[in-house]
C-alpha positions in Angstrom: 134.7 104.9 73.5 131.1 103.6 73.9 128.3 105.1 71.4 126.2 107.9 73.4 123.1 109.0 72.5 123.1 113.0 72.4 119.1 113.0 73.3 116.0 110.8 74.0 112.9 112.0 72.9 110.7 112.5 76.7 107.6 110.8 76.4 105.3 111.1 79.8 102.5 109.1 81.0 101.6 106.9 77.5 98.5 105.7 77.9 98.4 101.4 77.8 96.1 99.5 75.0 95.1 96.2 76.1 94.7 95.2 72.4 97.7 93.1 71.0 99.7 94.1 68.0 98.1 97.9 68.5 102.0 99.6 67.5 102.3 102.9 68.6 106.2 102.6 68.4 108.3 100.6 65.9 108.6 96.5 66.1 112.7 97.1 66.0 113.3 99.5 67.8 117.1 98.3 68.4 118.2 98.5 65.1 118.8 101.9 64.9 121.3 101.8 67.9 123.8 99.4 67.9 124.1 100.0 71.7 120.6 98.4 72.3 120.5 95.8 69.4 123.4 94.1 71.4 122.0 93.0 74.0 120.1 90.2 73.0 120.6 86.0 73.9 124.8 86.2 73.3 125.2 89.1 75.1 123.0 88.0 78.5 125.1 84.4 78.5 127.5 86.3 81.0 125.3 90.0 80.8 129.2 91.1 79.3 132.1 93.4 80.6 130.1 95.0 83.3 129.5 97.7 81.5 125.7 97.9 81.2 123.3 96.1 83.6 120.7 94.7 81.0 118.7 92.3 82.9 117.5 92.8 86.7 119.4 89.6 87.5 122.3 91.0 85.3 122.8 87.7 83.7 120.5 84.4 82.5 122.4 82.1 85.3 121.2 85.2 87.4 124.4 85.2 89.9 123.6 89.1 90.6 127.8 89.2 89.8 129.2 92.0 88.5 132.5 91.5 87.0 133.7 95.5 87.6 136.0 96.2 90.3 136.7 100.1 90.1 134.5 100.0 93.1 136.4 97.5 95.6 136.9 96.8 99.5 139.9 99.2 99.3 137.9 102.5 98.2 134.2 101.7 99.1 133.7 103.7 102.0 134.5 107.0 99.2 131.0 106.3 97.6 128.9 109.0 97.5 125.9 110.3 96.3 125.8 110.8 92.2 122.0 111.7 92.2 118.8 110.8 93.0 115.0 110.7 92.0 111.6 110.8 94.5 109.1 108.8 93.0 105.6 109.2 92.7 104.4 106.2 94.5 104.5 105.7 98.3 104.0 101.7 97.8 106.8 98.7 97.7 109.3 99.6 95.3 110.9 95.9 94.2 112.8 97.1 91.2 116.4 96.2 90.5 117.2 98.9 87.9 118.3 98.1 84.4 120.8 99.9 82.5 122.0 99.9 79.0 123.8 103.0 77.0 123.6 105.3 79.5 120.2 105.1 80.4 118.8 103.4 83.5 115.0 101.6 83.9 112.9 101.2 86.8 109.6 100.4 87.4 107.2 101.4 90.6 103.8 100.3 92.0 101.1 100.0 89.6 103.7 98.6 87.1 104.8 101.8 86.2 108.0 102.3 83.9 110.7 105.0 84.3 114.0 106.4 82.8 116.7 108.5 83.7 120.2 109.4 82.4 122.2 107.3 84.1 125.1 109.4 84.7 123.1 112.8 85.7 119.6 111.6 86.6 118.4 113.2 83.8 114.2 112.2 83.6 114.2 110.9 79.6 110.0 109.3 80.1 107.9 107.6 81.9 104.9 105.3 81.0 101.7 104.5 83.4 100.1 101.8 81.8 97.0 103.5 83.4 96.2 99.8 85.8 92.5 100.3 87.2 93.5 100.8 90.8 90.9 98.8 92.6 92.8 95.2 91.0 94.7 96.0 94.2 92.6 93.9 96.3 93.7 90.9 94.2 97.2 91.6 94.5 99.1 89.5 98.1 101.4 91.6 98.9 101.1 95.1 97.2 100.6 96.3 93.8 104.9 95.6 93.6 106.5 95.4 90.4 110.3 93.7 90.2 111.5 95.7 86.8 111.8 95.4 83.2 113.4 93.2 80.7 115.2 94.6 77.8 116.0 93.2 74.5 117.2 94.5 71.1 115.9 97.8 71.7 112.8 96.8 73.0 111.4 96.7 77.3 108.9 94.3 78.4 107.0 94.8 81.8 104.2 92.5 83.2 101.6 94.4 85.0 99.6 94.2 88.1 96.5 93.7 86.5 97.8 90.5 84.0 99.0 92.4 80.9 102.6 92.4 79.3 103.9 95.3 77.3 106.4 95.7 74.5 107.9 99.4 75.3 110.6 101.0 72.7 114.0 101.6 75.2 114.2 105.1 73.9 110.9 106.8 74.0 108.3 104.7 76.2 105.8 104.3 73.2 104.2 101.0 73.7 104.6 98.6 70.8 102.4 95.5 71.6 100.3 94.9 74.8 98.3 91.6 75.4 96.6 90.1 78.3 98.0 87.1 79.5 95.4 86.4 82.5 91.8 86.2 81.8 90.6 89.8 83.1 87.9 88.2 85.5 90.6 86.0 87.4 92.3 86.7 90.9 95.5 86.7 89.1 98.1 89.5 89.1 101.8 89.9 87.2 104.4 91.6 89.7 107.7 89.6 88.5 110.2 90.7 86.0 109.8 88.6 82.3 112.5 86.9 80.7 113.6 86.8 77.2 115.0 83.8 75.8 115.3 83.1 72.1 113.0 85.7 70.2 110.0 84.8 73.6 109.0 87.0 76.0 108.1 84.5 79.0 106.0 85.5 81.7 104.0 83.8 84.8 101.7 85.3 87.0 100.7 85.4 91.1 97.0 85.4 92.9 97.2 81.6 94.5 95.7 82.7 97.6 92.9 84.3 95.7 92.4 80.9 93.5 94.7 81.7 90.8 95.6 78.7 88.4 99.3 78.7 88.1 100.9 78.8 84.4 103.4 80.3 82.4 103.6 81.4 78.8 105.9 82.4 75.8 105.3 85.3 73.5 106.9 86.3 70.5 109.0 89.2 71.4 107.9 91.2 67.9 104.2 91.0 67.9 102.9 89.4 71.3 101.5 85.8 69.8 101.5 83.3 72.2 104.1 81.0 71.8 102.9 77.9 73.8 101.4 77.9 77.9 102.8 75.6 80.7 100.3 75.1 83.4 101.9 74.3 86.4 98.6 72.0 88.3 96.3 69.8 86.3 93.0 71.5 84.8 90.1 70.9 87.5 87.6 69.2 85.1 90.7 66.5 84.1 90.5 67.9 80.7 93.4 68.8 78.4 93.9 72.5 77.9 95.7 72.4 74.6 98.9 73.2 76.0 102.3 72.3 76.2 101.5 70.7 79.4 98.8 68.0 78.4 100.5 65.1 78.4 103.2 65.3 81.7 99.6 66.5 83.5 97.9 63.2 82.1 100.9 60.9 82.5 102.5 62.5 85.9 100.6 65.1 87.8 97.0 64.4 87.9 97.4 61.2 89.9 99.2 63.3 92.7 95.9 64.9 93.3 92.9 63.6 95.3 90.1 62.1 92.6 87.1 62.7 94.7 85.6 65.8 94.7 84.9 67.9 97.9 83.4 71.4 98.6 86.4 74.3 98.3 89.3 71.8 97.0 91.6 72.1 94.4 88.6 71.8 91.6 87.4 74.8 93.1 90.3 76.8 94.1 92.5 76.6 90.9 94.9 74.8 92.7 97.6 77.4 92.9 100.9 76.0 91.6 101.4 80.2 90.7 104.9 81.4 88.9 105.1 85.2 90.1 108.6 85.5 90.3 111.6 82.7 89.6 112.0 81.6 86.0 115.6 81.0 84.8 117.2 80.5 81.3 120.0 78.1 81.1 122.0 78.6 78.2 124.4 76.2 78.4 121.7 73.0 78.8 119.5 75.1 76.7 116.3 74.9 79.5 114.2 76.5 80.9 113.6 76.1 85.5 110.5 77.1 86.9 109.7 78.2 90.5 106.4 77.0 91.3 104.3 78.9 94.2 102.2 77.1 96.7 98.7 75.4 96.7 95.1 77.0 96.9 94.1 76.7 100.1 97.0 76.2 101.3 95.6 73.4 104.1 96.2 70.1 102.1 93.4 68.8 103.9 91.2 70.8 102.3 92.8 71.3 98.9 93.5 67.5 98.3 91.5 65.6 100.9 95.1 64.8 102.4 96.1 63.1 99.7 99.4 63.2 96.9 102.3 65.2 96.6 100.0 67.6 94.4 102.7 67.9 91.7 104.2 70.9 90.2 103.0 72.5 93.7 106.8 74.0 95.3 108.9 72.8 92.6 111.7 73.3 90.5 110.4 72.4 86.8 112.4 72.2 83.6 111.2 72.5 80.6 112.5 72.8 76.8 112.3 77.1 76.1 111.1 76.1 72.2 108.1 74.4 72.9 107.3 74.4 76.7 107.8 70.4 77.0 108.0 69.1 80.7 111.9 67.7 80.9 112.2 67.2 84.8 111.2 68.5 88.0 111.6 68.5 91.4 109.5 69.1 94.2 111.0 70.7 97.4 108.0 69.5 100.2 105.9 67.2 98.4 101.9 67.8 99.5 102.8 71.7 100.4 100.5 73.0 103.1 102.3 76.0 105.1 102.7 78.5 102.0 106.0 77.4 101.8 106.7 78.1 97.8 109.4 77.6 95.2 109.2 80.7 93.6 112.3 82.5 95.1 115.3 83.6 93.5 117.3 80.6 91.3 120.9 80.7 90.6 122.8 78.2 88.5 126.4 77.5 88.8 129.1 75.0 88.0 130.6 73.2 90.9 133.5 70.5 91.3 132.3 67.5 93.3 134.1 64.2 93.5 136.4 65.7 91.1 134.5 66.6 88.3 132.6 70.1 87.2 128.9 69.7 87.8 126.5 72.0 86.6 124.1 73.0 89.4 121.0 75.0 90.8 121.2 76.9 93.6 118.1 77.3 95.8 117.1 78.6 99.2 113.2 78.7 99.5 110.6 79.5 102.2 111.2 76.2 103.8 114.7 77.2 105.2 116.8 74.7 103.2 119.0 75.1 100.7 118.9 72.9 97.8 121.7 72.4 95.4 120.1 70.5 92.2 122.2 68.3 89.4 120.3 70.8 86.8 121.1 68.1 83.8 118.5 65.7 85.6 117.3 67.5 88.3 118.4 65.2 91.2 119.0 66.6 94.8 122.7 66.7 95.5 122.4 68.6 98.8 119.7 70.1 101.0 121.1 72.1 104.6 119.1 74.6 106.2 120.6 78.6 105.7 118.3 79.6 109.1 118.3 78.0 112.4 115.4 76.2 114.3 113.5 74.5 111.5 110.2 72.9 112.6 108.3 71.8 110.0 111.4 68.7 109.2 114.3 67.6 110.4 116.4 67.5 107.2 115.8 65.8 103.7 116.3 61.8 102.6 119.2 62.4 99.3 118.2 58.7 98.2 114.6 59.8 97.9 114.8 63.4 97.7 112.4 63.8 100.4 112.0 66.1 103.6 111.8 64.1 107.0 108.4 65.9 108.3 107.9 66.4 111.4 104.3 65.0 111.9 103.0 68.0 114.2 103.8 70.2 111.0 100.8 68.6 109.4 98.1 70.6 111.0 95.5 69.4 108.7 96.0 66.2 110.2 96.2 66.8 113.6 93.7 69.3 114.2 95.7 71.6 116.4 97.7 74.6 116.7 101.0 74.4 114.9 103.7 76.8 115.7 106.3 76.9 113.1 109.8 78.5 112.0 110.0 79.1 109.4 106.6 81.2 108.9 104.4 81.7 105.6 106.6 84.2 104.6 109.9 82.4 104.7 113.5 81.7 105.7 113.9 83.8 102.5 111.5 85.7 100.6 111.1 86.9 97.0 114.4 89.4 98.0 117.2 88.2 94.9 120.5 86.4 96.7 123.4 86.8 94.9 126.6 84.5 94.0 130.4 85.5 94.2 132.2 83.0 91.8 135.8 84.4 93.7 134.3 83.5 97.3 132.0 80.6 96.0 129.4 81.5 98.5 125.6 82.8 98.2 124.7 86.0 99.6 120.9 85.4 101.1 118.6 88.0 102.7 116.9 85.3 105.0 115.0 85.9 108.2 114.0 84.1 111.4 110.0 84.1 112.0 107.6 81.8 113.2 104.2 82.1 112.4 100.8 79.3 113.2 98.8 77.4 111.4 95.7 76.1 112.8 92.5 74.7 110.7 89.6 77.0 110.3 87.4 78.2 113.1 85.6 80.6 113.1 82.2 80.6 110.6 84.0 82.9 107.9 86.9 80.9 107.5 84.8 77.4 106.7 84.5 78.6 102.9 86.0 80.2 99.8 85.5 83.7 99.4 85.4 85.9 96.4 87.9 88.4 98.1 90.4 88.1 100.9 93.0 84.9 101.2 91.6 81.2 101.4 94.5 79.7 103.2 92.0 77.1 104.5 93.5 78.0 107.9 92.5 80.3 110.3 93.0 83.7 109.6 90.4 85.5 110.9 91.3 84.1 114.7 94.7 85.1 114.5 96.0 87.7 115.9 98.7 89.2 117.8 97.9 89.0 121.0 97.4 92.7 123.4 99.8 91.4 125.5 102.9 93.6 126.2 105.5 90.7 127.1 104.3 88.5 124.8 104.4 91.1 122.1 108.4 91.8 122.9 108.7 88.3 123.3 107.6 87.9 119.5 109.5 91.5 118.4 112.6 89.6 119.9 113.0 85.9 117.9 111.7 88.5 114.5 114.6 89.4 113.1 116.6 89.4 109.4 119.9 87.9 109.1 122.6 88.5 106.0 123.6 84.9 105.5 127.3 83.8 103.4 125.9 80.5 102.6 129.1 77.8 101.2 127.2 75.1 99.7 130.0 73.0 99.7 130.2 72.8 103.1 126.6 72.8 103.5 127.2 76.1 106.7 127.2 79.8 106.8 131.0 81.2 106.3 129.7 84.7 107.6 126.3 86.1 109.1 125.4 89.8 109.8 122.1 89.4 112.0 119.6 92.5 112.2 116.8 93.8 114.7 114.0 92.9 111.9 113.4 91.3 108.9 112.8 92.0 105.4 115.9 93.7 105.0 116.9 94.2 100.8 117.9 92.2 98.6 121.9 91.4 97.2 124.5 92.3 95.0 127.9 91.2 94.5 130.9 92.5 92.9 134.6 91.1 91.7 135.8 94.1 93.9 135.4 91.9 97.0 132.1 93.0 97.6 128.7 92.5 98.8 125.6 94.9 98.7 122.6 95.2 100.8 120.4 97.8 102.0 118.2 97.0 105.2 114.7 97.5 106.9 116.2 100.2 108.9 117.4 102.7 106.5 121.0 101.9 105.7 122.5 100.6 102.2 125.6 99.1 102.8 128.7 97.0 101.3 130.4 94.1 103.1 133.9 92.4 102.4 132.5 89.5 100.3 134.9 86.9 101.8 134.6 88.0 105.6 131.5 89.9 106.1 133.2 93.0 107.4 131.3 96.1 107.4 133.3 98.3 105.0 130.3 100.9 104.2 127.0 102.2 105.3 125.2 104.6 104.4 121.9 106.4 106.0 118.9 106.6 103.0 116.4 107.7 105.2 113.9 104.8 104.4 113.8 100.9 104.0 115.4 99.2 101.2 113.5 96.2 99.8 115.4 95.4 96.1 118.6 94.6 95.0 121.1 97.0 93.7 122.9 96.8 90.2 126.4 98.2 89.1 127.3 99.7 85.6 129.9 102.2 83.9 129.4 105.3 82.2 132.4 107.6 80.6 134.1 105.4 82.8 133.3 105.8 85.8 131.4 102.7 88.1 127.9 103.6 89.6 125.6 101.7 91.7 122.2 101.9 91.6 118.9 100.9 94.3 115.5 101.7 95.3 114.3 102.5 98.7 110.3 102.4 100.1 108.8 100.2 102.5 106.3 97.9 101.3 105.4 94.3 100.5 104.3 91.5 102.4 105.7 92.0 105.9 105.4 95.6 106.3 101.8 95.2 105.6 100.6 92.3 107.7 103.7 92.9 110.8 101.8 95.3 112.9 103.6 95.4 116.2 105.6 92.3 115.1 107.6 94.9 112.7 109.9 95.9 115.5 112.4 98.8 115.2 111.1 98.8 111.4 107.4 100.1 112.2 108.9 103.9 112.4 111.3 103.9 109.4 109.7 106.6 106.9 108.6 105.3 103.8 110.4 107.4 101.2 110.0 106.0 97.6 113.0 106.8 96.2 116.3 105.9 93.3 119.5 106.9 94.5 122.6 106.3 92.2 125.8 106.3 94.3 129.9 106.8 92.6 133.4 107.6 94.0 133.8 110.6 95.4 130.5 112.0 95.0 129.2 115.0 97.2 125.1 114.8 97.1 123.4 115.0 99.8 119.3 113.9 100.8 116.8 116.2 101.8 116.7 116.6 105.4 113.7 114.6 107.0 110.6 116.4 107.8 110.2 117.0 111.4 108.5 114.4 112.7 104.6 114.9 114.5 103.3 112.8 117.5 100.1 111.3 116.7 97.6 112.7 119.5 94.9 109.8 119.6 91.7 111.3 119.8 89.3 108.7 119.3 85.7 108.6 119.0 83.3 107.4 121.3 83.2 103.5 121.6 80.1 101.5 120.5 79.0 98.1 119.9 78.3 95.1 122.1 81.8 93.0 123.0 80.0 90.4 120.6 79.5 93.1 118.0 83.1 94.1 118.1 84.2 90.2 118.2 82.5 89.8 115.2 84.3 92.8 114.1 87.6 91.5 114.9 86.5 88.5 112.8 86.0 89.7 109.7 88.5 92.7 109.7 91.1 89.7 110.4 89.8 87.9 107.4 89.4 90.5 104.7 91.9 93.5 106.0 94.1 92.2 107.8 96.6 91.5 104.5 96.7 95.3 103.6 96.0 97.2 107.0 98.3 95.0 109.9 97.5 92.4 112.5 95.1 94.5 115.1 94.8 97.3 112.4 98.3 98.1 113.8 100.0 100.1 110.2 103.7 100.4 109.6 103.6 103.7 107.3 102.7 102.0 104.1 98.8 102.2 103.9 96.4 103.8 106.3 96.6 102.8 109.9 92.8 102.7 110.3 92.9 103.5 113.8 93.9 106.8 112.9 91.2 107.1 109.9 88.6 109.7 110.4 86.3 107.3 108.4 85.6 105.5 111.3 83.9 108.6 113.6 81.0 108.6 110.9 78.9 105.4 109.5 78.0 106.7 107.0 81.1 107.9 105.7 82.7 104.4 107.0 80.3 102.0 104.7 80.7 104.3 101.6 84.1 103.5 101.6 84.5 100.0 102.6 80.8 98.5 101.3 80.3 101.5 98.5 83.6 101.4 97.0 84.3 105.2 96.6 87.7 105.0 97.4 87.8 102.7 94.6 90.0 104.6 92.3 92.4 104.9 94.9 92.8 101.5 95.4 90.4 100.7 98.2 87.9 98.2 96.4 84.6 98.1 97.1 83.6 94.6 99.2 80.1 94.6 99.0 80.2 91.0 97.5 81.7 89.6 101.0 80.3 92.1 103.5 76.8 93.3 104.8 76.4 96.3 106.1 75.9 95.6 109.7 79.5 93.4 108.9 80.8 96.7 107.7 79.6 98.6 110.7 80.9 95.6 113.1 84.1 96.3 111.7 84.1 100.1 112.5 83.2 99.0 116.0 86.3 96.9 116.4 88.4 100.0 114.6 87.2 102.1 117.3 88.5 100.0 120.0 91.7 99.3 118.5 91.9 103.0 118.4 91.3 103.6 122.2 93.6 100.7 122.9 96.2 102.7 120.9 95.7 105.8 122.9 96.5 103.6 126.1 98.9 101.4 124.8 100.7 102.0 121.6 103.7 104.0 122.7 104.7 100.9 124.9 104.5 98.6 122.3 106.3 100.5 120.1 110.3 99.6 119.5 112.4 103.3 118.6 114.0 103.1 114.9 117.2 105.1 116.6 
């Protein structure tokens, strides 16, 4: 019989210290319960019997494979509801819980930790690192957080606004905090760390914003910096006393244009950004990197059109000691479509020609999926997981390159470039799993097209201090008032469920869905596959054949991936619903059936047999539009567009069209009043809440241009928006 702890001291709402080494808990936690001090290196090799869940990727080849089978395509459709938890926090809710002992971990928006009895739902503590709200604005795609990593007793969690944290597992007291990211920077931590070897290893997001990409290794007792790996060359040429030096003086820098022009790379940072894929391999003893796109993304402007711009959307290996470069690989060379590298990697062995060959799995933005020789990293296979690519026809194996499709270079060609797959991806940051019985990958992918066009209009030309510089232009697109064109776009957006074989290179089994950015996937040795969607359902598939075999309504969209574990013997299974992220927030109309799913921040723990039951939904109200009186010249309210498109559009939808995750500002009352209006956006009182001031990008009659477009949408709403509106039922 397993150890149990009889109690766990509650500790709520710990306040965070940005000073490292400050110890509020103590450095070893773990070795007072033999329970936590086992799960260290040794014990996440395979992540063990199933028992526990101890890593969000359950193991360091992070297959998302759980090895437990009480739970099986013969008695699935029995699961019921153990428990559940509402959380405090309406926002994305990326976490794939953690469990070890008997107690489970999650985190929620504004990197805030949580845990529960895993068997009764029991709340043990919670910690709110106590993030300063308005570092929102910096963060893409919502102030998202993708969980904790435990080790020996101890949890570490990156936060939104650059920090890592050392947390004792039992009580929530905060050991060590330090900053990684200079506190002045656009950059923002919303991936999980990884432990490997005594070092706490973390990266960090904010390309769009001109974030400099690079990762770092802390001691796992006290928070000193082990070494840093920066993942594009430093923009004065000049070493940055790092572990990167010399494959940056002898390799990279020479992939980037020498000459220096207004707004490139020098200025930018360069991107090359590390928010989410970093992968342990154990048995080579290395260390893979997935490296995010370039700032701007328009090559044109970041490089002046020329190099590959190395580590830009590559696989990197490097030694986990030191930080020393050991290969790398990039997936398309001189990026410029926000197509990074930084989703989920999986490694594997494989037989090929006979023999074992240990390998990487990866399906990126681009819509390929690469399978990798991870002892050198040469490209043994590249075959697209979604249908339609644009940007290239296929890769070259001799050379390892894509065959582009010349149009795809908008830079270039000056034009309008429509493209599958879009700037968010074939496949997003949503994990994948791998079945080692089925020897197929599980992938959330998705089937969107998106444009790219160079800049146009005057506030696109340069960098700003807030907003994305894509170096493209995103303050003249739009989606289009057009009803047929609007269903037209509603219709080819849609999420797919892909059973990827990469030895054949095909799908063995797709489930398609209305809308995209559906959850992402777990899989089992019972036969089975787990996925919750954008429209409310978690479900479980027959890993081999795709068969439906379970579904389950949970009232809201399901974003995460779901983990498996056993307590008093008994299997559980574990998720987080919410809406949130990048689609939700920039979709608009575009979001489909998905626009009217309720977003219900939630954990619900499922088991055999179990009888719980959710809330009932609150009755839903129709939105009478009463807007205010229209104002502003039709150049007044163009300009409006202009900038709301350029600084809003990332948080508040396409045509300030919202999707239930942060206020539709059509329906504001803000925007009756001036006064009230500029307070908020130019004066920043709304601050606290999250809504930054943006006084250093906007005047005041810029502020009240945008109010004037607000009112129009929301008069074109009271005309229009229950046409262009697709029913969740």
């Amino acid at each position: 019989m397993r150890f149990r702890r009889s109690a766990v001291l509650a500790l709520a709402g710990v306040a965070a210290l940005a000073v490292s080494g400050c110890k509020l808990a103590d450095n070893n936690p773990g070795a007072q319960d033999p329970e936590f001090a086992k799960i260290d290196g040794e014990f996440l090799k395979t992540g063990g019997n199933g028992d526990d869940w101890a890593f969000p990727a359950q193991s360091y080849g992070e297959q998302r494979h759980s090895p437990l089978t009480q739970i099986n395509d013969k008695n699935v459709s029995e699961l019921g509801i153990a428990w559940f938890a509402d959380m405090p926090d309406a926002r994305g809710h990326e976490s794939t819980p953690v469990e070890v002992d008997g107690t489970l971990y999650v985190t929620g928006p504004w990197s805030k930790v949580f845990a529960y009895e895993a068997k009764t739902g029991k709340p043990l503590w919670q910690f709110d690192p106590g993030v300063d709200k308005a570092r929102g604005v910096k963060a893409c795609c919502d102030v998202v957080n993708r969980g904790v990593a435990f080790w020996k007793g101890k949890l570490f969690v990156g936060t939104i606004d650059g920090r890592l944290i050392a947390l004792d597992a039992k009580t929530g007291g905060e050991i060590w905090s330090v900053q990684t990211l200079d506190p002045k920077s656009n950059g923002t931590i919303t991936g999980f760390p990884r432990v490997v070897k005594d070092k706490v290893i973390i990266g960090n997001g904010g390309a769009e914003f001109g974030a400099r990409g690079f990762v770092t290794a802390y001691n796992v007792d006290t928070g000193k910096q082990a070494w840093r790996f920066y993942t594009v060359p430093n923009p004065k040429g000049e070493p940055d006393n790092a572990a990167s030096d010399k494959v940056m003086k002898e390799l990279a820098y020479d992939t980037w244009s020498k000459t220096p022009k207004k707004d490139d790379w020098r200025d930018s940072g360069g991107g090359g950004t590390v928010w989410d894929a970093i992968v342990y391999d154990a048995e080579l003893d290395q260390l893979y990197l997935g490296v995010g796109n370039g700032n701007p993304w328009n090559h044109g402007i970041r490089s002046n059109s020329e190099g590959d711009n190395l580590f830009l959307s590559s696989i990197v290996a490097l030694d986990p000691d030191t930080g020393e470069y050991k290969w790398h690989y990039q997936e398309p060379p001189a990026e410029s479509w926000d197509y990074t590298a930084t989703q989920p990697i999986i490694l594997a062995n494989e037989q090929r020609d006979g023999k074992d060959v240990k390998v990487l799995y990866h399906a990126p933005k681009n819509g390929f999926f690469f399978t990798l020789d991870r002892t050198n990293g040469k490209l043994l296979a590249a075959s697209p997981y979604i249908s339609g690519i644009t940007w290239a026809t296929g890769y070259d194996l001799a050379s390892g390159r894509p065959i582009e499709n010349p149009e795809a270079r908008y830079e270039k060609t000056g034009k309008l470039y429509m493209a599958n797959p879009s700037a968010l991806g074939g496949h997003n940051w949503h994990p994948m799993s791998y079945n080692p019985a089925t020897g197929l990958v599980y992938i959330p992918a998705m089937q969107m097209g998106g444009a790219y066009m160079p800049p146009a209009a005057p506030n696109e030309q340069g960098r700003s201090s807030m907003g994305f510089n894509t170096g493209g232009a995103i303050a003249t697109a739009d989606v289009p008032d057009d009803f047929n064109m609007v269903k037209a776009i509603q219709s080819v957006t849609t999420g797919q469920l892909v059973a990827f074989n990469p030895k054949t290179g095909k799908a063995q089994w797709t489930v398609n869905y209305p809308t995209p950015w559906n959850g992402g996937t777990m899989t089992t040795a019972g036969n089975l596959v787990f996925q919750g969607n954008a429209m409310g359902k978690f479900q479980a598939f027959a890993a081999d054949t795709g068969k439906l075999l379970y579904s389950l309504d949970v009232q809201s969209g399901v974003l995460t991936g779901a983990s498996t574990y056993l307590v008093d013997g008994e299997q559980y299974v574990a998720f987080m619903t919410s809406k949130g992220g990048a689609f939700p927030l920039v979709s608009g109309y575009v979001a489909g059936a998905s626009q009217e799913v309720p977003n219900i921040p939630r954990l619900i723990v499922l088991k055999i047999g179990a009888k719980g039951k959710l809330p009932p939904l609150p009755a839903a109200e129709e939105w009478v539009w009463n807007p205010p009186a229209l104002f502003g010249s039709p150049e007044i309210i163009a300009a409006g567009q202009s900038s709301y498109q350029r600084y809003c559009l990332v948080c508040h939808g396409p045509g300030a069209v919202g999707t239930g995750v942060l206020p539709d500002l059509r329906k504001s009352g803000t925007i009756a009043d001036a006064a009230t209006f500029k307070s908020v956006v130019y004066d920043g009182i709304l601050a606290k809440n999250g809504m930054a001031s943006f006084k250093p990008v906007l005047k005041p009659e810029e502020v009240e241009a945008i109010r004037a477009y607000l009112t129009s949408r929301a008069h074109f709403a009271k005309a229009n928006d229950a046409k262009f509106k697709v029913s969740a039922k």
